[in-house]
N, C-alpha and C positions, 0 to 999 in steps of 0.2 A: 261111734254111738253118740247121738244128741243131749245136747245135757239137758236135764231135767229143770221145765221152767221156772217150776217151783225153786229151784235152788239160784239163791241171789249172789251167792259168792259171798270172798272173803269180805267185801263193801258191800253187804246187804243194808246199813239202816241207811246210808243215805240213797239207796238205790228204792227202798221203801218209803221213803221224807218222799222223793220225786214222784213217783207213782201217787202216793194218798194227795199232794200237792195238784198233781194234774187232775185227781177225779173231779175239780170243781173245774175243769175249762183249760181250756190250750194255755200255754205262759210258754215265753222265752225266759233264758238264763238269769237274767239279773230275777225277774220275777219271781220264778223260782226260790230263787234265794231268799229272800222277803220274804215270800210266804211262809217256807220251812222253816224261819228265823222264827213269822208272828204264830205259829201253831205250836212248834216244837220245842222253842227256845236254840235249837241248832243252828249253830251258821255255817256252813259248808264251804270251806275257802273254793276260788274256781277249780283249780286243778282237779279237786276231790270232786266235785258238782258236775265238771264237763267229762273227766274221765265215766260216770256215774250214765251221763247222759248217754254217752257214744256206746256204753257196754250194754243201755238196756234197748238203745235202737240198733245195734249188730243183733238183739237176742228177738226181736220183732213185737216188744213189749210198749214202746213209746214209736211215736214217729212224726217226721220235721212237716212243718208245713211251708206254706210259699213265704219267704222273709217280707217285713213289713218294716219298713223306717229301718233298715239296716240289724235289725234283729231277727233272729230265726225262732216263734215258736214252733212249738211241739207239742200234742198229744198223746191223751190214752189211745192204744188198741184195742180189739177184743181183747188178746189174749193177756196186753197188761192189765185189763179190770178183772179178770178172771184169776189170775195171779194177783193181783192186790187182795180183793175177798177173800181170796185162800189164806195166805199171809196173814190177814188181819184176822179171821175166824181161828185163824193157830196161836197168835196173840194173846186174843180174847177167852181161851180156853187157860193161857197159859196166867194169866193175870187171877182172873177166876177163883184157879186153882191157889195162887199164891194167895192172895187175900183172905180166901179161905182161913188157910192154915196159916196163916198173923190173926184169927180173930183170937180177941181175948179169952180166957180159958180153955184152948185147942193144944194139947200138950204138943209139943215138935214130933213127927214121925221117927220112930225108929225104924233103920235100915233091917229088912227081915233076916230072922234068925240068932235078934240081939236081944236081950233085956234090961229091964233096967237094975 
């Protein structure tokens, strides 16, 4: 059975960091990195960044382009920006929700069938 693309695995945020990184334009590795660093504050050592890289072009999510000066970028697929958006609209639902429930006077939910 194919695994579901939506599912990033146990290394989803840097497998996420890369994807949101590339929707702005092809980058090879070190770029990558930079960029994930100036947006996220994350630095992804290589090991974790190229393992990341190799899982989401076997999954057909990113894909290499022709090398230039000794570097290989890579881009978005369709179906990695389609999985990115999803990802990021699940995110955004999930952040949403949270901030909500920190706004000031939102008592904390209790788990049903408790009281206080």
């Amino acid at each position: 059975m194919p695994k579901d693309p939506l599912d990033l695995g146990y290394y989803a945020q840097p497998a996420l960091l890369i994807l949101a990184s590339l929707a702005s334009g092809p980058k090879h590795g070190y770029a990558l990195s930079q960029d994930i660093a100036a947006f996220s504050g994350t630095r992804l050592e290589p090991g974790t960044l190229y393992g990341a890289i190799a899982r989401l072009e076997r999954r057909g999510l990113i894909e290499p382009l022709p090398p230039h000066e000794r570097r290989r970028p890579y881009r978005l697929t369709p179906d990695g920006l389609r999985v990115l958006r999803e990802q990021l609209a699940t995110m955004e639902r999930i952040v949403t929700t949270g901030l909500g429930r920190l706004a000031p006077g939102t008592p904390p939910a209790l788990p049903e069938g408790t009281s206080q």
